[in-house]
C-alpha positions in Angstrom: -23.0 3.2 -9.7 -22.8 4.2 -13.5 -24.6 6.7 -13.0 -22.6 9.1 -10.7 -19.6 8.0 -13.0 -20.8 9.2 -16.3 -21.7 12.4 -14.4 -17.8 12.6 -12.7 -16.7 12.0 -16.5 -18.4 14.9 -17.5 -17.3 16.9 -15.2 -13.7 15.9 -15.3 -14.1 16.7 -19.0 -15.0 20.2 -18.5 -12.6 20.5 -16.1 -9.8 19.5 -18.6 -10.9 22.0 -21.1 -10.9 24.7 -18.3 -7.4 23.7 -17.4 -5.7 23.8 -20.8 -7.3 26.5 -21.6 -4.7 28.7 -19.0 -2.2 26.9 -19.9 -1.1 24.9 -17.2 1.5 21.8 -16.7 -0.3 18.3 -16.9 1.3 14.9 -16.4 -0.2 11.9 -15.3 1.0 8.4 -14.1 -1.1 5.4 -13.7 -3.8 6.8 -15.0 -3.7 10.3 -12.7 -2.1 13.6 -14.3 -2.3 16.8 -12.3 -1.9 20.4 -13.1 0.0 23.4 -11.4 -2.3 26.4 -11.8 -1.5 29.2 -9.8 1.1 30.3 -7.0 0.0 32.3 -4.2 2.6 34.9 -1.9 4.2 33.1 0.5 2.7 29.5 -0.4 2.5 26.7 -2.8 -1.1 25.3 -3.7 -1.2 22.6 -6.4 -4.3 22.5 -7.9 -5.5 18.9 -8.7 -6.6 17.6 -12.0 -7.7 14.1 -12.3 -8.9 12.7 -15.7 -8.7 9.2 -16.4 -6.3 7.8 -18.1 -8.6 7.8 -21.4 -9.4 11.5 -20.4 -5.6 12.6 -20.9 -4.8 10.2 -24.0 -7.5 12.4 -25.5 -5.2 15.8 -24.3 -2.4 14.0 -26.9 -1.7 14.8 -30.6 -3.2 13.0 -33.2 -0.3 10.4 -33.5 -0.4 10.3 -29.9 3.5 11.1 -29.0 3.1 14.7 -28.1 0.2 17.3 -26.2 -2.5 18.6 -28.7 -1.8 21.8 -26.8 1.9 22.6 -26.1 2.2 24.5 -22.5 4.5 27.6 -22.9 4.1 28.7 -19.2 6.0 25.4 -17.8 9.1 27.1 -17.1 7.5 30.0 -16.3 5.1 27.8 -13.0 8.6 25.9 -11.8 10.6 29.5 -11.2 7.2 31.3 -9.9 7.5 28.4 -7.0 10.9 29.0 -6.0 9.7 30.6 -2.5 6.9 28.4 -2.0 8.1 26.3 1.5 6.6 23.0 -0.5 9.0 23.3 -3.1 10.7 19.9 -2.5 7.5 18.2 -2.6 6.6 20.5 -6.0 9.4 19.7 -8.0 9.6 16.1 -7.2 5.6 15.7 -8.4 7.0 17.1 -11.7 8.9 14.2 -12.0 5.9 12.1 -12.3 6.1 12.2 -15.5 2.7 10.5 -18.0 3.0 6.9 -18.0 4.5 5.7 -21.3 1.8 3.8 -23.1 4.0 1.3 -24.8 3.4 -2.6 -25.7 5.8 -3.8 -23.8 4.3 -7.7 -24.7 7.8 -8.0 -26.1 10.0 -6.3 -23.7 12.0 -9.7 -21.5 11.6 -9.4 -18.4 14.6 -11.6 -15.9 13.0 -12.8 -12.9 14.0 -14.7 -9.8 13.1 -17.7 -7.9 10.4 -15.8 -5.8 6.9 -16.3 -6.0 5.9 -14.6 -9.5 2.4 -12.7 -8.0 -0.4 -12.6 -11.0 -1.7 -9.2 -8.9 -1.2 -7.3 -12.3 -0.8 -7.5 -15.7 2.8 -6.6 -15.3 3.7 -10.4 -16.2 0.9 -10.8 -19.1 1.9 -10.9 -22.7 -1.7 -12.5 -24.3 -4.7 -13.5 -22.6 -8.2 -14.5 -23.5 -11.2 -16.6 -21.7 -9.4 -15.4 -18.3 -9.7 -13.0 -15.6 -8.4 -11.4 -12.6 -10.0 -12.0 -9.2 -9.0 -10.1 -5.9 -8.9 -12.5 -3.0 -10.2 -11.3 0.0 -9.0 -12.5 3.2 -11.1 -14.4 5.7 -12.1 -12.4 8.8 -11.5 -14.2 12.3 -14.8 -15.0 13.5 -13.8 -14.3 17.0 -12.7 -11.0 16.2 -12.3 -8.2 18.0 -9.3 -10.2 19.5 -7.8 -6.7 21.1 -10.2 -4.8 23.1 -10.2 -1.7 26.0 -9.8 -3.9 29.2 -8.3 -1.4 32.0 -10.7 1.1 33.2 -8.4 3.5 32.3 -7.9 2.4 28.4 -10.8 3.8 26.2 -9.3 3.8 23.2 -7.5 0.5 21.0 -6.7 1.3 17.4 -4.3 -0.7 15.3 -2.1 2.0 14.6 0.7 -0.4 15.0 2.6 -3.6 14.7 2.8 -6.8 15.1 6.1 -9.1 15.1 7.1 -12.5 15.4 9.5 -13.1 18.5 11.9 -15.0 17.3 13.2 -15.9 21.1 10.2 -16.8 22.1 8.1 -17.7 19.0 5.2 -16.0 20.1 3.8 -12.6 18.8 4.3 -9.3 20.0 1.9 -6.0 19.6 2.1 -2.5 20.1 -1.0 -0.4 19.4 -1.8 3.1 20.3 -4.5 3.7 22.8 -6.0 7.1 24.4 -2.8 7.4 26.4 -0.3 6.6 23.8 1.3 3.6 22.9 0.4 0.2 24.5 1.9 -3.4 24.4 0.6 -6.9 24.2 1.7 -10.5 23.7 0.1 -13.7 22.7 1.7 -17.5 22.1 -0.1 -18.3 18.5 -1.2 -14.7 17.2 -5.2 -15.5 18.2 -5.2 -15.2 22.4 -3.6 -12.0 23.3 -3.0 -10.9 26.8 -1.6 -6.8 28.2 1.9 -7.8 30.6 2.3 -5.2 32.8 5.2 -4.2 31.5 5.0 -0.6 31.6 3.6 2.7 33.2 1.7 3.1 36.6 -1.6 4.4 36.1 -3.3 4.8 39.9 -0.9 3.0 41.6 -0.8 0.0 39.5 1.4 -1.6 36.8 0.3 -1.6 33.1 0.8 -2.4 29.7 1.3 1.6 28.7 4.7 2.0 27.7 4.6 5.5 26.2 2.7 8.4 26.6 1.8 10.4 24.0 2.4 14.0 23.4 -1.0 15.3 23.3 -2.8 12.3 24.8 -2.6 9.5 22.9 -0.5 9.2 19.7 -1.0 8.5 16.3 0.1 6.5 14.3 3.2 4.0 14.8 5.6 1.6 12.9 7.5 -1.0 14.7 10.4 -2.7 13.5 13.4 -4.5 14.2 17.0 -2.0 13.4 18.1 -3.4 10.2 21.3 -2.0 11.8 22.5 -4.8 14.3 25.5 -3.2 16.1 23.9 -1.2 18.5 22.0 -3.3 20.9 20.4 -0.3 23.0 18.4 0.2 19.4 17.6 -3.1 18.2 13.7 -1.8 18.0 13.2 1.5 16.0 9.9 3.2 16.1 8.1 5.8 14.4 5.3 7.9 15.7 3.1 10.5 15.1 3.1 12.9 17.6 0.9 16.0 17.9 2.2 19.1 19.5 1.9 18.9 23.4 -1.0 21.6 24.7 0.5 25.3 25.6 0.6 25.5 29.2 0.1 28.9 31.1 0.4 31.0 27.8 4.0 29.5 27.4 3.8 27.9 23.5 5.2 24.7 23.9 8.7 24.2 22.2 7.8 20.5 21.0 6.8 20.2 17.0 3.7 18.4 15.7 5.6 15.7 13.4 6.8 12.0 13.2 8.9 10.8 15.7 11.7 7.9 15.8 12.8 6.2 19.3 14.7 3.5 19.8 14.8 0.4 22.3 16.6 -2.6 23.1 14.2 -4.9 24.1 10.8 -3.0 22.6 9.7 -2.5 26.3 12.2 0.7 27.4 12.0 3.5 24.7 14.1 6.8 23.8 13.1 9.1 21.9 15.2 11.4 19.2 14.1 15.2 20.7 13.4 16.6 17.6 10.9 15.2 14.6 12.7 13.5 11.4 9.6 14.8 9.9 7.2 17.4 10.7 4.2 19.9 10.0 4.3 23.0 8.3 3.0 24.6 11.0 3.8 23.8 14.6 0.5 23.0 15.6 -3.3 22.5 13.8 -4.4 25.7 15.8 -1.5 27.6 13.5 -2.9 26.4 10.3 -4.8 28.4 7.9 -8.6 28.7 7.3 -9.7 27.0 3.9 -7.7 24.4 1.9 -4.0 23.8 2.9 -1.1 21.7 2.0 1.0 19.6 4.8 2.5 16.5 6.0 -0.7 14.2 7.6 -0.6 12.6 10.5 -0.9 8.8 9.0 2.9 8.0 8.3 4.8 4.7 8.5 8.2 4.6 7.9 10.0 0.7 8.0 13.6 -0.8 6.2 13.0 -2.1 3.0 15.4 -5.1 2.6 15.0 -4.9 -1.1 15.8 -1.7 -1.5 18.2 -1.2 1.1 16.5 2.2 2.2 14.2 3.0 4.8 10.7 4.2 3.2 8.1 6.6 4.7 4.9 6.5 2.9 3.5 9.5 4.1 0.2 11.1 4.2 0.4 14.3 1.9 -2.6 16.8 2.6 -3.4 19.1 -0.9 -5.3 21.6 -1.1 -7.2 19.9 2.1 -7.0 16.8 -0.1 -5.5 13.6 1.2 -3.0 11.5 -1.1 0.1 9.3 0.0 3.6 10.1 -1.1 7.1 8.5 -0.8 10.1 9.8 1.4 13.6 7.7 1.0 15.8 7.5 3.6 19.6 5.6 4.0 20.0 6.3 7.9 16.5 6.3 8.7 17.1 10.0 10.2 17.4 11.9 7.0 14.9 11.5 4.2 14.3 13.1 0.7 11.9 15.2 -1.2 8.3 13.6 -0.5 7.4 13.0 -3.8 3.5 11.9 -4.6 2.8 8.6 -5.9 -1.4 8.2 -5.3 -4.4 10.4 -5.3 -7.9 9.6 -5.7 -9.2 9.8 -9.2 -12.6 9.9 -11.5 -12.0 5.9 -11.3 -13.0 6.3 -7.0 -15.9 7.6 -5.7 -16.2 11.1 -5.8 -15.2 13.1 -3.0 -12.6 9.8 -2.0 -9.5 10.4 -0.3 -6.3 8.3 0.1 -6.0 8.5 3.8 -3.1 5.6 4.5 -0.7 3.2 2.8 1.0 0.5 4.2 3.4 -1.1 2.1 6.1 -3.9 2.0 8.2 -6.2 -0.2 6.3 -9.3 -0.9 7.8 -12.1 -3.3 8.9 -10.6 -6.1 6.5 -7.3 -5.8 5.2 -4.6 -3.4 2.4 -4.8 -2.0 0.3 -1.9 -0.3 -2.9 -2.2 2.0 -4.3 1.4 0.8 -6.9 2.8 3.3 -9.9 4.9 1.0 -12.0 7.1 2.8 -15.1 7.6 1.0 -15.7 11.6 2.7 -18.5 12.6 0.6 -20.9 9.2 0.7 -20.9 7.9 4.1 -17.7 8.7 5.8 -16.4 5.0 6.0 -13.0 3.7 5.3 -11.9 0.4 3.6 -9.0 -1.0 2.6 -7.8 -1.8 -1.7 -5.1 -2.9 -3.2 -1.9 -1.4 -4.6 0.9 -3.1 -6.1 4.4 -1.7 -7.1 7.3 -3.3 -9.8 9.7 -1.6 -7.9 9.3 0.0 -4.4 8.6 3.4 -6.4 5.5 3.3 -8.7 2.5 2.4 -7.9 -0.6 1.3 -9.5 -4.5 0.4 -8.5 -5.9 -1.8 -11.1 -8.3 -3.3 -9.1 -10.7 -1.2 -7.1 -12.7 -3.1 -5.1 -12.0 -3.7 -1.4 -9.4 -5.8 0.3 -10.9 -5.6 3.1 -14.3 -5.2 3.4 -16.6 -2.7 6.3 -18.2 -5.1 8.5 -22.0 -5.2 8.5 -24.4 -2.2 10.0 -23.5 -2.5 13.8 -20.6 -4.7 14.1 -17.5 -2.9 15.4 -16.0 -3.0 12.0 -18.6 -1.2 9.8 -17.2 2.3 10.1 -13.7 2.5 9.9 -11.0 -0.1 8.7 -7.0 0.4 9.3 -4.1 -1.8 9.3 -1.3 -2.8 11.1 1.9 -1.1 10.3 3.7 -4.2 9.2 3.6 -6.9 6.3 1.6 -10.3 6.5 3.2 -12.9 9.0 3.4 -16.1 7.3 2.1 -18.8 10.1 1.5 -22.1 8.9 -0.2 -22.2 5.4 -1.9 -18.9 6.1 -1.0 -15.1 6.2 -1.8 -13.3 9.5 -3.2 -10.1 8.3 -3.7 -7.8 11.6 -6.4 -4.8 11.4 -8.5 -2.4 13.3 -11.7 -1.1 13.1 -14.4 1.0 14.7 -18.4 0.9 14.2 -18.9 4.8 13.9 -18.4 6.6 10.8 -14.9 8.8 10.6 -16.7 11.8 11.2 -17.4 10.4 14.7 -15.1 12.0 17.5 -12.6 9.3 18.7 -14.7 9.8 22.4 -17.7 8.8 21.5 -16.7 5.7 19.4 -18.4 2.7 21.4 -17.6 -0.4 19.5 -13.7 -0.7 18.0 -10.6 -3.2 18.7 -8.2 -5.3 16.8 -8.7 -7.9 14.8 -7.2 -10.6 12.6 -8.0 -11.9 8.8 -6.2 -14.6 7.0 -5.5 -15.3 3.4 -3.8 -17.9 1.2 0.3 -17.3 0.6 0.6 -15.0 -2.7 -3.3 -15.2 -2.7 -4.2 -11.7 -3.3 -5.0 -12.4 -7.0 -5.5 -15.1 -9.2 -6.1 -15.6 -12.6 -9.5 -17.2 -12.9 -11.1 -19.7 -15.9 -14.5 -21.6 -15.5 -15.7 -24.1 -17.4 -14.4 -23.0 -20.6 -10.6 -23.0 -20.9 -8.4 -19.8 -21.1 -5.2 -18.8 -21.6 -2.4 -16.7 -20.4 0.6 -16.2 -22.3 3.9 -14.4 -20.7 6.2 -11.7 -21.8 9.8 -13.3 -22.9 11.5 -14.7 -19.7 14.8 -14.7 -18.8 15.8 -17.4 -15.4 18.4 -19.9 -13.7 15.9 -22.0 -12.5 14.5 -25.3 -14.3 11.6 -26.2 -11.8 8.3 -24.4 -12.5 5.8 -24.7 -9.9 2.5 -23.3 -9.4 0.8 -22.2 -6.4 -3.1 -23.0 -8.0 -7.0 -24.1 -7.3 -7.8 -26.8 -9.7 -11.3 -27.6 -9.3 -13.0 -30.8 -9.8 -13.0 -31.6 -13.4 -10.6 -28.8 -14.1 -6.4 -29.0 -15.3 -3.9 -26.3 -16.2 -1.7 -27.3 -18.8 1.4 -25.4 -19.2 3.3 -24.7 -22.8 6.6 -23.3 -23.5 7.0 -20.8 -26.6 9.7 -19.0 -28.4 9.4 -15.3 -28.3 7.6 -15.7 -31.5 4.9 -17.3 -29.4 5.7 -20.6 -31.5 5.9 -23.6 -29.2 9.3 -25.5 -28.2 9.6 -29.2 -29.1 8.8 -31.5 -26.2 7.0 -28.2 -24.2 3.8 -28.0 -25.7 0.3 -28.6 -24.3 -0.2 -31.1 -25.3 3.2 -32.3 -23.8 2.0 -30.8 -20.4 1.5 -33.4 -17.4 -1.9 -32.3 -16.3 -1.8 -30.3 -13.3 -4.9 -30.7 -10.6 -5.6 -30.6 -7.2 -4.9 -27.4 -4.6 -1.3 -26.6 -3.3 1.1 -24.0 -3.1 3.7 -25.3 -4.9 2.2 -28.0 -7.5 5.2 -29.0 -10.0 4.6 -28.7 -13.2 6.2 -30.9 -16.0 6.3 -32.7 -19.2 6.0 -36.4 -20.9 10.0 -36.0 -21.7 11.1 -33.9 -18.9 10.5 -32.2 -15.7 13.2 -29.2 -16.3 12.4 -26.2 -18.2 14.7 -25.0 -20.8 17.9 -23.1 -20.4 17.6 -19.2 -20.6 20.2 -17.0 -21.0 20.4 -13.1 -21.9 20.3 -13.9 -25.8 17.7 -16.5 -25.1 14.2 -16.3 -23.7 11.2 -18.0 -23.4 7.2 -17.8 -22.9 4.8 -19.7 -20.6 1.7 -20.2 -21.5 -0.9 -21.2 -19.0 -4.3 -23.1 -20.1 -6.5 -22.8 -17.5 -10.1 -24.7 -17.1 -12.1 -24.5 -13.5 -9.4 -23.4 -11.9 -7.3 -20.5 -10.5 -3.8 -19.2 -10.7 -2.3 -17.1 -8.2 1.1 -17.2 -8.9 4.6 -19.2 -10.3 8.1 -19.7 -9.3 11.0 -21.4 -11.1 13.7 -22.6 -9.2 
């Protein structure tokens, strides 16, 4: 492992020097700064530079608040691009601008009475003896619980959703298929039957409600129409769709792209006749030899409720690269500039690829299920971790898998994708839908043998905790500013372990009556373990002018998140 890194370093490194050395723009965010390098006639190429995040501090002046090598060409790249048909998605990258490396230990944050995630060190003012752990969730071990079951379905891939039925209180599915896009149902999320609900195949009833353009379709996002007035479109749905074959030398009319239709009951669709967003070119067959830059075909597109927009993280194809960026949209119709938020970089595997993203509001953060397809070491695909302060940015701080390959043979070892939609709470578990196939990506879709759909549960808000052993630790906030007075905890105190939790000033000095030693003891395992004093169970009052620290001491035992109400 170390190893092939210090060799990637070394390479980046050269490549860095090559790169200033012409003069071109650099910026970086999260860790990832790019540079614009050349324009070609008639097209826009981005050449992709990826130094670490220590790579490009080193690319700074001495006092660190300016570049060691001004660029004087800047202007010069932006106008050059003017014709280039990727301009939109151009000039929005050049607003991802280098992540500010301030302390912001000091900087109050105001919060609200969701679940406060630990998935980061967004929340972290201090910490020592402590660290973070990403949860992964538990597999199902009677998965695949989807499978190919009519002779004429080959194909199952969770390209997909699944939703609660809130008439029924069962589940609902729709997953894509060889032919296009299939439905199933199921009473408790685990034993899944195909109604036949849909198209005749050979005479008989079956669970195909769509076809796709060019066999089957791609991928798909289901949701309900945060739009309510129009019950012929309570279900919106978004859908890849390649371009349909040419048929007796006629070209067909029909763009590759992402489709939206619309149904009032998720059974009986319509579809919009022309893409809300499509290819560069109408169809692969059109598209250059060599590297080229497009929209993918691994989109999904679903309301935010936080942001009152719909978002499409989209699959952004550079230079033959893949990396996900971010459309906006307030009608769900028309959407803005694609503007990149993630790329692979020196801190992946070389030759990785960010080939999906699904993402959603969770308690108070985003949350994305990022697919990385490691291309040039075995052609596999697993699933990490993103998170996101606001909808917008996102970060990878933790780059192990989510969501693990299965072992060599099961039909999970190849390739790993996930349902279009966020965790369904059921019970005191997340429902955490996936699909996977036993054959490398590399593999045609034909010959796959083993694949389906399965299921993996985790903890509420247990992505990440905040872990101490025997020794005690501590975690300290940044300044806090709430209307609630209850603190609660959703922890794993192990046997012999407590968290103890202080109150400071901003001054990290502790309150009277809030200190540690103050602290009721908490222990056990819950969800929401309350968490009080000798004198009181309410937290001080904050107010704008007035904020306040927690301080968590940890021994044996785990913190994944905190909520005052």
């Amino acid at each position: 492992m170390s190893g092939w890194r210090q060799e990637n370093n070394a390479t980046r490194e050269q490549n860095s020097r090559s790169v200033r050395t012409y003069g071109s723009v650099e910026y970086s965010h999260y860790g990832v700064s790019e540079a614009f390098s050349r324009n070609e006639p008639g097209s826009a190429r981005v050449r992709e530079y990826m130094p670490s995040a220590r790579s490009f501090r080193r690319s700074l002046a001495p006092d660190g608040t300016g570049s060691g090598e001004p660029s004087s060409t800047a202007m010069e790249c932006m106008m050059t691009m003017i014709r280039a048909p990727l301009l939109a998605l151009l000039l929005s990258c050049m607003a991802w601008a280098a992540e500010p490396r301030i302390d912001l230990t000091d900087w109050p944050l105001k919060i609200g009475q969701e679940g406060q995630l630990f998935v980061d060190d967004f929340l972290v003012a201090r910490k020592t003896g402590v660290e973070f752990r990403l949860r992964q969730p538990e597999k199902l071990s009677d998965n695949p619980i989807v499978v190919p079951t009519a002779p004429s379905e080959t194909l199952v891939l969770a390209y997909g959703s699944v939703l609660r039925n809130g008439e029924s209180r069962g589940f609902r599915m729709w997953y894509t298929n060889n032919l296009g896009i299939a439905y199933a149902q199921s009473p408790d999320g685990l034993r899944w039957s195909k109604p036949p609900v849909g198209m005749m195949i050979d005479g008989k009833p079956t669970n195909l409600l769509m076809r796709g353009h060019r066999g089957r379709s791609d991928t798909l996002t289901v949701s309900l129409n945060p739009d309510g007035s129009d019950a012929a479109k309570k279900y919106l749905a978004y859908v890849f769709e390649y371009r349909f074959p040419d048929q007796e030398g006629v070209r067909e009319r029909l763009r590759e792209g992402l489709y939206l239709r619309t149904s009032p009951d998720g059974v009986r669709w319509m579809e919009r006749p022309e893409p809300v967003m499509h290819s560069v070119w109408r169809s692969k067959a059109d598209r250059p030899d060599g590297p080229y830059d497009d929209l993918g075909d691994v989109n999904y597109v679903c309301w935010d409720p936080k942001l009152r927009k719909f978002m499409g993280h989209i699959k952004i194809t550079l230079d033959g690269v893949r990396t996900r960026g971010l459309v906006e949209s307030d009608d769900g119709i028309h959407f803005s500039n694609p503007r990149l938020i993630l790329r692979a970089d020196d801190l992946d595997r070389p030759g990785d690829q960010l080939y999906s993203l699904v993402a959603f509001p969770y308690e108070s953060v985003w949350l994305g299920f990022l697919g990385v397809y490691h291309k040039a070491s075995d052609e596999r695909m697993d699933i990490q971790l993103a998170v996101s302060h606001d909808g917008r940015n996102w970060r990878r701080s933790l780059r192990q898998p989510f969501l693990s390959n299965g072992p060599e043979g099961s039909w999970d070892w190849g390739v790993l994708h996930m349902a279009a939609n966020p965790p369904l709470r059921v019970g005191e578990k997340l429902y955490i839908y996936y699909g996977g196939c036993g054959s490398a990506h590399n593999v045609k879709a034909s010959e796959v043998r083993k694949m389906g759909i399965g299921l993996a549960t985790l903890r509420p808000e247990g992505f990440v905790s905040v872990d101490a052993g025997a020794q005690s630790g501590t975690v300290v906030t940044r300044p806090l500013c709430f209307q609630g007075r209850r603190l609660s905890v959703n922890a794993t105190v192990r046997p012999g372990g407590s968290i103890r939790v202080a109150v400071l000033g901003r001054q990290y000095t502790p309150i009277e009556r809030f200190g540690l030693n103050d602290s009721v003891e908490v222990v056990g395992d819950g969800l929401r373990i309350p968490v009080g004093w000798r004198a009181t169970d309410e937290l001080p009052p904050t107010d704008a002018d007035r904020h306040v620290r927690l301080q968590f001491e940890l021994k044996d035992a785990s913190v994944y998140s905190f909520r005052i109400e």
